[in-house]
N, C-alpha and C positions, 0 to 999 in steps of 0.2 A: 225187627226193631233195630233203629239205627244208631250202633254204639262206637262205631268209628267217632277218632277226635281229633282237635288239634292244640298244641298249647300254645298261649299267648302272652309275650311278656306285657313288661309294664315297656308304653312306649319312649323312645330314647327323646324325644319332641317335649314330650312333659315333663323332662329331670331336666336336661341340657343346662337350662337357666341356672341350675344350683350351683354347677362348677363357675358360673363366672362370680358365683358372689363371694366375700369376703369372709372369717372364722366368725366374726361380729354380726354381720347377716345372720348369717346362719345358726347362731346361735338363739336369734331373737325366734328362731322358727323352729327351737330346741333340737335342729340338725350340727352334725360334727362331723369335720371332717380327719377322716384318720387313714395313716399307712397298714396294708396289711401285714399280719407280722404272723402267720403261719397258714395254710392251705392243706386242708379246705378249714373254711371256715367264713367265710367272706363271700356269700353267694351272689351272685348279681342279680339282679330282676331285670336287667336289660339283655343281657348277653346268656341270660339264664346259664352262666360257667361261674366257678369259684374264681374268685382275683386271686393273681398272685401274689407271694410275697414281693414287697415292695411298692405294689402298685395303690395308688390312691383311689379311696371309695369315700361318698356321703353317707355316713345314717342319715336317715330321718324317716319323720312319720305320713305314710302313705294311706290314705283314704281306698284301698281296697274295694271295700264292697259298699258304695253309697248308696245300699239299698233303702227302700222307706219301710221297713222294717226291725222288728226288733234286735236281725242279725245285723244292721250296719256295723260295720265296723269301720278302725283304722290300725296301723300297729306299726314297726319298724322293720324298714329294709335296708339293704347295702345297696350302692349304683356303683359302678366302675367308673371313674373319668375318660377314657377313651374305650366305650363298647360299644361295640356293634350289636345293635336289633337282633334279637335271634331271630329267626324263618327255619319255622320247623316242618317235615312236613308231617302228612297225613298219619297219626301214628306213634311220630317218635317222641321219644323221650329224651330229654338231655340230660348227660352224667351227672350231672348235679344234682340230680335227686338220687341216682341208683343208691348213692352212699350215706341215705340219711333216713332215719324214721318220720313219716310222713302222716298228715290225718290229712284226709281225704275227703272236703264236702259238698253235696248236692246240695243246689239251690232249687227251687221252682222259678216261675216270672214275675212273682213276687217279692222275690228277696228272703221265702221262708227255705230255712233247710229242712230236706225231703229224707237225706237219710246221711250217712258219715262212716267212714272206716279207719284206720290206723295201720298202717301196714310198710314191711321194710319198702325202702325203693325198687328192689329187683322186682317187688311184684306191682308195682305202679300200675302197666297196662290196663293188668286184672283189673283193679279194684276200678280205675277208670271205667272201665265196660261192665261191670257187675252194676256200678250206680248209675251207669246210662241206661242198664236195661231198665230202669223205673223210667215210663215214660212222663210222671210228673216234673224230672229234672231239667232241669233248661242248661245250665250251666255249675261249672267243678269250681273249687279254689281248691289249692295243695297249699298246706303249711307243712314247717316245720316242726315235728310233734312235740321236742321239748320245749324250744322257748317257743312254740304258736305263732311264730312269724310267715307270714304271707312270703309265696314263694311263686306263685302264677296261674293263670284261670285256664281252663278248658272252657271247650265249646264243642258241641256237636261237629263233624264236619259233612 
């Protein structure tokens, strides 16, 4: 059974447009933009690393999983203004989860969730490959366990 994976941020092509727009824009689309002001804490979904302090991020609300089920979701993320795409390879993990409590959910290819775990980030891999071994899983989303925010999808690789 194939439980190798790879993680996938959100891509830098579909935020880009937020930094050119105004605090007004942005607001109309209940997004803010704000300086970081301690680390970690300010994870990125594009560069899948914490910002640093000083550095400017958007919230806003990100359509995650546009499944046509009753898991669709949407919720808030951070973006960096100058990051770069992550390209992870086969496998790894980026620091930014090692140091955070994490739920962990199987989807199917429907959009239903197959199963879920919670678990620190040092064991991330595991629980990755524990819910790949179901082969009903299609695909992972990682939040953040306390506030449930969307942190990056898996995929088989």
């Amino acid at each position: 059974m194939k439980t190798d994976f790879k993680i996938i941020p959100i891509s830098k092509e579909n935020i880009a447009h937020l930094f050119e727009l105004d605090d007004a824009a942005l607001a109309k689309m209940h997004a803010t933009r704000q300086k970081v002001t301690h680390n970690p804490g300010f994870p990125c979904r594009v560069s899948l690393q914490d910002a640093e302090i000083g550095e400017e991020v958007i919230l806003f609300s990100y359509d995650h999983h546009a499944a046509t089920s009753a898991y669709r979701s949407k919720g808030p993320v951070f973006v960096r203004k100058n990051a770069r795409e992550s390209h992870l390879r086969v496998n790894e993990i980026p620091k930014m989860l090692e140091h955070r409590t994490l739920s962990v959910r199987g989807y199917n290819s429907s959009g239903d969730m197959e199963g879920a775990l919670t678990v620190e980030g040092a064991t991330i891999s595991e629980a990755i490959k524990e819910l790949f071994s179901n082969t009903e899983i299609d695909y992972i989303h990682v939040h953040n366990a306390g506030p449930g925010c969307f942190n990056c999808k898996v995929e088989r690789a």
